[in-house]
C-alpha positions as CSV (number, residue, x, y, z in Angstrom):
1,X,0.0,0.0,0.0
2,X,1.2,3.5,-1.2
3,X,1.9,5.3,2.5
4,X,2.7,8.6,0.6
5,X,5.6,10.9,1.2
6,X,5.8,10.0,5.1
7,X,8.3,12.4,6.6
8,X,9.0,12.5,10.4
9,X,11.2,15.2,11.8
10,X,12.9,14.9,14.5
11,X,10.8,17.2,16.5
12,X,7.4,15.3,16.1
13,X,9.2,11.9,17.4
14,X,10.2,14.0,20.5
15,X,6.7,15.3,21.1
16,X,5.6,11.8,21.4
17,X,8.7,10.4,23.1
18,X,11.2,13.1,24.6
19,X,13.4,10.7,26.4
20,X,14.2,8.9,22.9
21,X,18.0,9.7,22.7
22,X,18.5,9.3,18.9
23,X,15.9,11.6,18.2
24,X,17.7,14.2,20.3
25,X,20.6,13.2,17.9
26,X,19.4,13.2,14.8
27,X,18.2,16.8,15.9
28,X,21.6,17.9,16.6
29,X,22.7,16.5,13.4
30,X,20.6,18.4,11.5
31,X,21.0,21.7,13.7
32,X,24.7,21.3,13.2
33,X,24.5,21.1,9.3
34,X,22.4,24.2,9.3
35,X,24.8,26.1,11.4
36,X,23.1,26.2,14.4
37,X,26.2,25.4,16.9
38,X,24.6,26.3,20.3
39,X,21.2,25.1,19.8
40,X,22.9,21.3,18.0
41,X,24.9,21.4,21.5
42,X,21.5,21.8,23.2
43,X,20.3,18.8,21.4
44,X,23.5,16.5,21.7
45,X,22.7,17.6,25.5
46,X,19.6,16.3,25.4
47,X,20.4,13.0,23.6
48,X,23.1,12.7,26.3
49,X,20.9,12.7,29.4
50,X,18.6,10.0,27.9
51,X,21.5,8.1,27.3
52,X,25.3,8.8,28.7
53,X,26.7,6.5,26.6
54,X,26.0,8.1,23.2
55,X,29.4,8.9,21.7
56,X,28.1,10.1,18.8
57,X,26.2,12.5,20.8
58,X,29.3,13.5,23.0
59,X,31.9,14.2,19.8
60,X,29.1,15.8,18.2
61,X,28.5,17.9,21.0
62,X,33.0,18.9,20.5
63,X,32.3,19.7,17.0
64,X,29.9,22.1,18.0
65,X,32.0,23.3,20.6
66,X,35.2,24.1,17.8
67,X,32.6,25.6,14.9
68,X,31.8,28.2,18.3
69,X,35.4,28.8,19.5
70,X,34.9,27.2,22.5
71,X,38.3,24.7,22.8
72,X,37.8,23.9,26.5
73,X,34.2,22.8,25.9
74,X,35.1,20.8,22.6
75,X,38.0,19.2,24.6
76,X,36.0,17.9,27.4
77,X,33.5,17.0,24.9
78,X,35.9,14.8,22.8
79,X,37.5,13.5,26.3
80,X,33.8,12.1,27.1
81,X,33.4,10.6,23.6
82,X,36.8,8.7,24.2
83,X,36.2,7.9,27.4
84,X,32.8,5.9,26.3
85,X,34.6,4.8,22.8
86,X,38.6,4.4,23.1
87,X,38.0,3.5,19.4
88,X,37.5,6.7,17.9
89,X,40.5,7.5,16.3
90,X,39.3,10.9,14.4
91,X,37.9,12.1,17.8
92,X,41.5,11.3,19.0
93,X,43.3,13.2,16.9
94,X,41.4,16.2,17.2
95,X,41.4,16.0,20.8
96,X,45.6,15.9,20.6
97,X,45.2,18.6,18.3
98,X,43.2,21.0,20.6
99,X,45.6,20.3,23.2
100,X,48.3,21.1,21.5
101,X,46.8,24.6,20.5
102,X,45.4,25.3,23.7
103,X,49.0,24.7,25.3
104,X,50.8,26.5,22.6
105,X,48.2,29.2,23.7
106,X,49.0,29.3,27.2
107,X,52.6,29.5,26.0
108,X,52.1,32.7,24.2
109,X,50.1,34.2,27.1
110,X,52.8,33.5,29.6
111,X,55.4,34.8,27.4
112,X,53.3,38.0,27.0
113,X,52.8,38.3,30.4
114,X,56.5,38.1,31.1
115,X,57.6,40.6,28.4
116,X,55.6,43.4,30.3
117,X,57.1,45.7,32.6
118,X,56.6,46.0,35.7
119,X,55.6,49.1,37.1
120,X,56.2,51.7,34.4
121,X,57.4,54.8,36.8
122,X,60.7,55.9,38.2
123,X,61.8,53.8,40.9
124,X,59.6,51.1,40.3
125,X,56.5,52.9,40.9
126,X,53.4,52.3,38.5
127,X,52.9,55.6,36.1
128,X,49.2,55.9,37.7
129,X,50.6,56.6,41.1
């Protein structure tokens, strides 16, 4: 029997099952592909609390994190995603590669911080004084 053109969204399988964690997914899937970062984390979230052992959900969730600047987030993201899945080599390497930018970053802000003077007045004294 010709059903028709039967299209669910991901939003009308929540309304009848909220707790279904690959619906929250699927969601945050299509959130991320239409550039909506913070609201796809939202929804990998979501998917997470239904169920803590989506990985998909949790390197999903970093992706979002590094399309919104936020490498701390994405890190800990990734971290979860390996910690539930050792196997995920991609998630891996972008994990080593945040690291390594985040403590080249730290790096440069340390160096900064030691390159400025202190004080900036005669005999030690800050100008403002």
């Amino acid at each position: 029997a010709d059903r028709g053109d039967v299209r669910l969204r991901p939003d009308d399988v929540l309304e009848r099952a909220p707790d279904f964690a690959e619906a929250h997914n699927k969601r945050a899937t299509v959130l991320y592909l239409l550039g909506r970062h913070g609201q796809a984390v939202e929804a990998c979230e979501a998917c997470l609390r239904a169920n803590p052992w989506h990985f998909g959900a949790a390197s999903g969730a970093g992706l979002c994190h590094v399309a919104l600047q936020r490498p701390a987030e994405a890190l800990a993201a990734f971290e979860r995603a390996l910690d539930i899945h050792p196997g995920l080599t991609q998630i891996a390497r972008y994990a080593a590669a945040l690291r390594a930018t985040m403590e080249e970053q730290r790096r440069q802000q340390q160096q900064q911080q030691q390159q400025q003077p202190q004080g900036g007045g005669e005999g030690g004294v800050p100008a403002s004084w």
